[in-house]
C-alpha positions, 0 to 999 in steps of 0.5 A, spaced: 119 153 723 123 157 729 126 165 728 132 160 730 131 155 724 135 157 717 131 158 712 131 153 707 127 154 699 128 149 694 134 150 690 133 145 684 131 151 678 134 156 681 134 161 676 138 169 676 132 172 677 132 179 672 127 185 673 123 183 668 121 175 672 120 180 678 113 183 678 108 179 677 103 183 681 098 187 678 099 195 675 097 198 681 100 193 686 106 195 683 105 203 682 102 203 690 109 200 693 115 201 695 121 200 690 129 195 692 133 195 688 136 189 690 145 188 687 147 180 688 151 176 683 147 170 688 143 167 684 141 163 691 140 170 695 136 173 690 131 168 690 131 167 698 131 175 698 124 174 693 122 169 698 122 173 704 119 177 701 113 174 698 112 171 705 112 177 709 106 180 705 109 187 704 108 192 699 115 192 697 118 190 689 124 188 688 127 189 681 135 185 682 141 187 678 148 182 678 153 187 680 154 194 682 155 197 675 148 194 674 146 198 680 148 204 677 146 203 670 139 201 673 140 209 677 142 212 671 139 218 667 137 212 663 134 209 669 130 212 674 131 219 673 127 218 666 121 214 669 124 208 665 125 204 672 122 206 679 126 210 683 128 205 690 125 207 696 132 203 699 138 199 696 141 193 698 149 191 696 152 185 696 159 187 698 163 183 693 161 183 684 164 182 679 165 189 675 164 194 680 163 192 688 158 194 692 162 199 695 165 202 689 158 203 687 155 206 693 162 211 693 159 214 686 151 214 689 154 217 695 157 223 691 150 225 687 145 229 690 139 226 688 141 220 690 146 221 696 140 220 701 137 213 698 138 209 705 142 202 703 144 197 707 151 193 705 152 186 706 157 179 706 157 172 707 163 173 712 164 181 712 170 183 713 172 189 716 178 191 712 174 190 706 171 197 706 169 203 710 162 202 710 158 198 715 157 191 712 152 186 715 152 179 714 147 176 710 140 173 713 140 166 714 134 166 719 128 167 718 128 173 723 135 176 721 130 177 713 124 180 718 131 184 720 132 187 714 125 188 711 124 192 717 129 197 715 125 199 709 122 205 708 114 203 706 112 210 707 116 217 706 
């Protein structure tokens, strides 16, 4: 397959993939990587997003959410902060959910503090530049587009 092929996986079965599906790894695989917190009401694009990673053999764990309420309850003092989900090394938003968008949930993360300096990246099927005020990338459809994306995670601090 060519960086210029689209990826393609089988769709049959595709399931919304939850945190709890995600980690199959082992204790310490998952305690030794980098955490994404992944926001897509996708189903398809979160599977591709697992795919991609799953071949980039990258010491990353995804845990997706559905929508950016989701995003803020997994950060919350409920979340995070109490050691009850993985703080994320990088947030990746889907600009249109249900609930609460991903602009309106990176508006709330970017006023707190100690989550202000999570790096993200906000993307769209077709992105729009009057949709938000923020810089909104296409989502990966090319192997080399997800290479992208991946590269933009932290793996270390």
């Amino acid at each position: 397959m060519s960086s210029d092929d689209p990826v393609s996986v089988p769709t049959e079965d595709v399931a919304r993939v939850v945190p709890d599906d995600v980690v199959s790894a082992s204790p310490e695989f998952v305690r030794n990587s980098v955490h994404v917190l992944v926001a897509d009401d996708d189903p398809d694009f979160l599977k591709l997003f697992e795919w991609a990673l799953e071949r980039a053999d990258l010491p990353i764990v995804a845990h997706f959410v559905n929508d950016g309420q989701e995003v803020l309850d997994y950060l919350s003092a409920d979340g995070a902060d109490s050691g009850a989900q993985p703080r994320p090394a990088f947030i990746v938003l889907d600009v249109k959910m249900p609930r609460l968008t991903g602009p309106e949930a990176l508006r709330v993360i970017q006023q707190d503090p100690e989550l202000q300096e999570i790096p993200f990246r906000i993307h769209s099927t077709a992105p729009d530049p009057d949709e938000t005020e923020f810089a909104v990338m296409t989502k990966p459809t090319y192997d080399d587009e997800w290479r992208e994306l991946l590269e933009r995670i932290p793996l270390s601090d």
